[in-house]
TIGU-321571 format. One line per field, with one value per residue (C-alpha): y, x, z; residue number from 1; residue in three letters. Coordinates in Angstrom, 2 decimals. Each point is the difference from the previous one (the first is absolute). Example, Ala and Ser with C-alpha at 12.3 -4.5 7.8 and 13.67 -1.06 7.14 Angstrom:
REM TIGU-321571
Y	(-4.50; 3.44)
X	(12.30; 1.37)
Z	(7.80; -0.66)
k	(1; 2)
r	(ALA; SER)
//
This chain:
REM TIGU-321571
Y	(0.00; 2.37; -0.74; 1.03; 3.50; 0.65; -0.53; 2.43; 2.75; -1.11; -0.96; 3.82; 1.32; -1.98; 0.92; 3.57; -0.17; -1.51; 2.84; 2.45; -1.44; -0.08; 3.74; 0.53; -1.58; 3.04; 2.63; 1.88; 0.23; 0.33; -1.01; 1.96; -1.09; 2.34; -1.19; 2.32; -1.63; 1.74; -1.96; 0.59; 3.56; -0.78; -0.39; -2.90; 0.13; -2.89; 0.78; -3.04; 1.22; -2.71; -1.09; 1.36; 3.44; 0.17; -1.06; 2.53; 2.97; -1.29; -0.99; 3.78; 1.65; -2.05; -1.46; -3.31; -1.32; -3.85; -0.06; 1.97; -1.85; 0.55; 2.09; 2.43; -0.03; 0.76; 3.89; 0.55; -1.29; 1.79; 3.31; -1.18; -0.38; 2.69; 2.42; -1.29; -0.84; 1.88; -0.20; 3.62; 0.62; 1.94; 3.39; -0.84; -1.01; -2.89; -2.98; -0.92; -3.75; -2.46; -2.68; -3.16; -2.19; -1.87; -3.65; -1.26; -3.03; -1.17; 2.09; 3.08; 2.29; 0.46; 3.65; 0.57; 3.34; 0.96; 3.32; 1.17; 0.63; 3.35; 0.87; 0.95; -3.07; -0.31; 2.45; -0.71; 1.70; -2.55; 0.61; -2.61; 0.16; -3.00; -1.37; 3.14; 1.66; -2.72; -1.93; 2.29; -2.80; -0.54; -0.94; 0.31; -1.90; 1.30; -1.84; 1.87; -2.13; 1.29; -2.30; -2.13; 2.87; 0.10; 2.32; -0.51; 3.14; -0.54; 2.85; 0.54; 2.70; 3.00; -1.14; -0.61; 1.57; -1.16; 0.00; -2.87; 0.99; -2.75; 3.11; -0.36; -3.10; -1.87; -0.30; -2.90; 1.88; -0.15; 3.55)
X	(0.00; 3.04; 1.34; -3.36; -0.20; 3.55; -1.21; -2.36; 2.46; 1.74; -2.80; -1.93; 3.22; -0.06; -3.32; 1.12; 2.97; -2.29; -2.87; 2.90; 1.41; -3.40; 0.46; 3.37; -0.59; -2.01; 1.51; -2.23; 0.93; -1.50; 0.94; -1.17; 1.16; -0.06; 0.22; 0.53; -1.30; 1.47; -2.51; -3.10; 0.92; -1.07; 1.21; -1.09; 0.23; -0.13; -0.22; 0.29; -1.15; -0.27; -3.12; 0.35; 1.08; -3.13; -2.17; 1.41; -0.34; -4.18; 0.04; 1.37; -2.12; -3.16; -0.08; -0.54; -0.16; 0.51; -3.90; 1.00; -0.44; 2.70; -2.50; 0.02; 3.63; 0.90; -0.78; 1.85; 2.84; -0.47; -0.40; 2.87; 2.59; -0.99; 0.65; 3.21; 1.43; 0.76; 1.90; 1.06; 1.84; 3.02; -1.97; -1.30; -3.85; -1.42; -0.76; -3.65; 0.66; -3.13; -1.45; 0.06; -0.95; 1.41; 0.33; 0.35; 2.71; 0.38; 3.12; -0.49; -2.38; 1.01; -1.16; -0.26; 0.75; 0.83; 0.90; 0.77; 3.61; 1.04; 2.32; 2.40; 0.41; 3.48; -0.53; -2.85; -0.81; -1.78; -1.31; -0.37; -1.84; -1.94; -0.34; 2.72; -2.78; -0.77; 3.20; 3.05; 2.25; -1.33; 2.22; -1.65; 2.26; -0.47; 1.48; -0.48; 0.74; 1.03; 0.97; 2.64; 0.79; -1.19; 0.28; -0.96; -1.20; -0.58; -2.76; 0.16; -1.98; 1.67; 1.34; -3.18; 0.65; 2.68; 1.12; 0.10; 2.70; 0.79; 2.01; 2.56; 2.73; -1.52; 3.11; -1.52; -1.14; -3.47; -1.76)
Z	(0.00; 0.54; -2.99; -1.61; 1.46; -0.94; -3.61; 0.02; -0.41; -2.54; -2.17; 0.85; -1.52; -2.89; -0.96; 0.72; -2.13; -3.00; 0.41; -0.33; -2.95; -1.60; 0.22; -0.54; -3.86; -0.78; -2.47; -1.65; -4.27; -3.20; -3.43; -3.43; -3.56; -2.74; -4.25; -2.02; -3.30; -3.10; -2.53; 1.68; 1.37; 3.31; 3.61; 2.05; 3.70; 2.10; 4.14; 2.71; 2.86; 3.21; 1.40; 3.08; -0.53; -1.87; 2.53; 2.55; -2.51; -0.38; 4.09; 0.29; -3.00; 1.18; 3.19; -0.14; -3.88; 0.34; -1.34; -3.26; -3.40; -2.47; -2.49; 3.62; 0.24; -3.54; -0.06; 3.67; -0.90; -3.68; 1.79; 1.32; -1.93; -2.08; 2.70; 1.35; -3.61; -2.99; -3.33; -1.67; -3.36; -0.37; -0.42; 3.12; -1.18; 2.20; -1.97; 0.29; 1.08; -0.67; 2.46; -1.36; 2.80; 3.09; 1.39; 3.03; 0.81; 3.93; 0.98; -2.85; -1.93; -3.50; -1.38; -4.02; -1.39; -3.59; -1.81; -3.20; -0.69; -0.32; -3.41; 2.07; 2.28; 1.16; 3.04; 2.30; 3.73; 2.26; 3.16; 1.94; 3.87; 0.54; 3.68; 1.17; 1.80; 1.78; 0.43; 0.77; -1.07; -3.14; -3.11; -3.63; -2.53; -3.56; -3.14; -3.43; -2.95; -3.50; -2.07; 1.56; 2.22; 3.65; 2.64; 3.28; 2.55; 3.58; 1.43; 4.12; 1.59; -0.60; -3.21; -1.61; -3.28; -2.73; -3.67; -2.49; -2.43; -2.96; -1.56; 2.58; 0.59; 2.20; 3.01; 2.20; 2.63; 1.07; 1.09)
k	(1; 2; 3; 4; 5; 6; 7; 8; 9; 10; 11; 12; 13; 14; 15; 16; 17; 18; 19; 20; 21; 22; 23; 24; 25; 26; 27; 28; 29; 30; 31; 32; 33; 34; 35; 36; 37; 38; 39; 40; 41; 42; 43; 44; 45; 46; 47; 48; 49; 50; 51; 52; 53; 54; 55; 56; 57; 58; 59; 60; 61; 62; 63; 64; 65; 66; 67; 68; 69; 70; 71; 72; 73; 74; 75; 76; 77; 78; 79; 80; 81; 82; 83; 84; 85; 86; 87; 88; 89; 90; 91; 92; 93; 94; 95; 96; 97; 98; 99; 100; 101; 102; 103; 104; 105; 106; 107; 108; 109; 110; 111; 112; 113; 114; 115; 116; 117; 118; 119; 120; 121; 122; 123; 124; 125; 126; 127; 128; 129; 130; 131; 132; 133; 134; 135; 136; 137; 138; 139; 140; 141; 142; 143; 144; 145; 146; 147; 148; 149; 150; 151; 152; 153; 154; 155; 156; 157; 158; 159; 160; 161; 162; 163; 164; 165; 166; 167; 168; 169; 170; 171; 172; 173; 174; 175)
r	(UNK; UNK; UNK; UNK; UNK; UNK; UNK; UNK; UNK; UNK; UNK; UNK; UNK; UNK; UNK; UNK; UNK; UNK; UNK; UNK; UNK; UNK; UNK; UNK; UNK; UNK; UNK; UNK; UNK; UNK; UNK; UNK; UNK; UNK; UNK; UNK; UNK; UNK; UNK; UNK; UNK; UNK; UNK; UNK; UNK; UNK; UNK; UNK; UNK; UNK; UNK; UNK; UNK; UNK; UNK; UNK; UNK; UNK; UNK; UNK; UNK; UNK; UNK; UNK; UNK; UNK; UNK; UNK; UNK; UNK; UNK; UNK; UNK; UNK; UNK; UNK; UNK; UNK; UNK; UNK; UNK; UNK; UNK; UNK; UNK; UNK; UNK; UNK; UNK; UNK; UNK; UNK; UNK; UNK; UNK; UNK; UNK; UNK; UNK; UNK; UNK; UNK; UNK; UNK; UNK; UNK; UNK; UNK; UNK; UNK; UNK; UNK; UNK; UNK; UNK; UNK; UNK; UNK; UNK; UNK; UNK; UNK; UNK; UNK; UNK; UNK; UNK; UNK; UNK; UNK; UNK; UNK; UNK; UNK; UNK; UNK; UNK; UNK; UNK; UNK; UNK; UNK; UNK; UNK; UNK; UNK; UNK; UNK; UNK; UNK; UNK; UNK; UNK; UNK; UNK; UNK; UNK; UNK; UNK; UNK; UNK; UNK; UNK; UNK; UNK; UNK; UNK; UNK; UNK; UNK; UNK; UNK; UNK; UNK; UNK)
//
């Protein structure tokens, strides 16, 4: 029996330690590719955002939305990402950036978005701010493809607001 009640501590702090690991995983991260297709004179924009960054924007913007269909959802999170992102040419114009749709997978929400590409493509300003209001750590990992060239822009709060320029030599460095 003493042997039993000695256990008890060390099995509390296990359980301890694996709650605070549960919480430890959590970074908070989102992940938009950009094609810019020459032939079809278009821009394609794929965004992966994760599950449950979505569900604490709606359990922030709505309370409690766990009894929301997905034809309910769909114009929030339009609204959305409209608001917090934005493509603009090189005179400075915003792009007008078309819904196409969303899906839903277990661990992420995949948002559709198309434009039409601007004659002059190889400079683009994108402004990037989704989740920064509500997660102050939040990382927004951009890849714009041209052709076989890609560059890759990391958006933090404060830093929401960056240049895509294929005119340049690209130097490795991420922005």
């Amino acid at each position: 029996m003493r042997f039993f009640f000695k256990f008890i501590p060390v099995v509390l702090m296990g359980i301890m330690c694996v709650v605070q690991m549960s919480h430890a995983h959590r970074f908070y991260a989102s992940f938009t590719q950009i094609d810019l297709r020459e032939k079809t004179r278009t821009i394609e924009i794929v965004h992966r955002l994760f599950t449950h960054d979505v569900e604490d924007f709606l359990r922030l913007k709505l309370g409690n939305a766990s009894s929301l269909t997905d034809g309910e959802i769909e114009p929030i999170l339009k609204a959305f990402v409209e608001r917090e992102f934005a493509l603009f040419d090189s005179d400075g114009k915003r792009l007008l950036l078309r819904w196409i749709g969303m899906e839903y997978k277990t661990d992420n929400v995949y948002i559709y978005q198309e434009a039409r590409l601007p004659q002059n493509s190889m400079e683009l300003t994108l402004i990037n701010r989704l989740f920064m209001d509500l997660f102050s750590e939040q990382k927004n990992t951009v890849n714009v493809q041209w052709n076989d060239e890609i560059r890759t822009h990391i958006f933090v709060k404060g830093n929401e607001q960056q240049t895509v320029d294929f005119k340049k030599e690209d130097d490795g460095r991420t922005q």
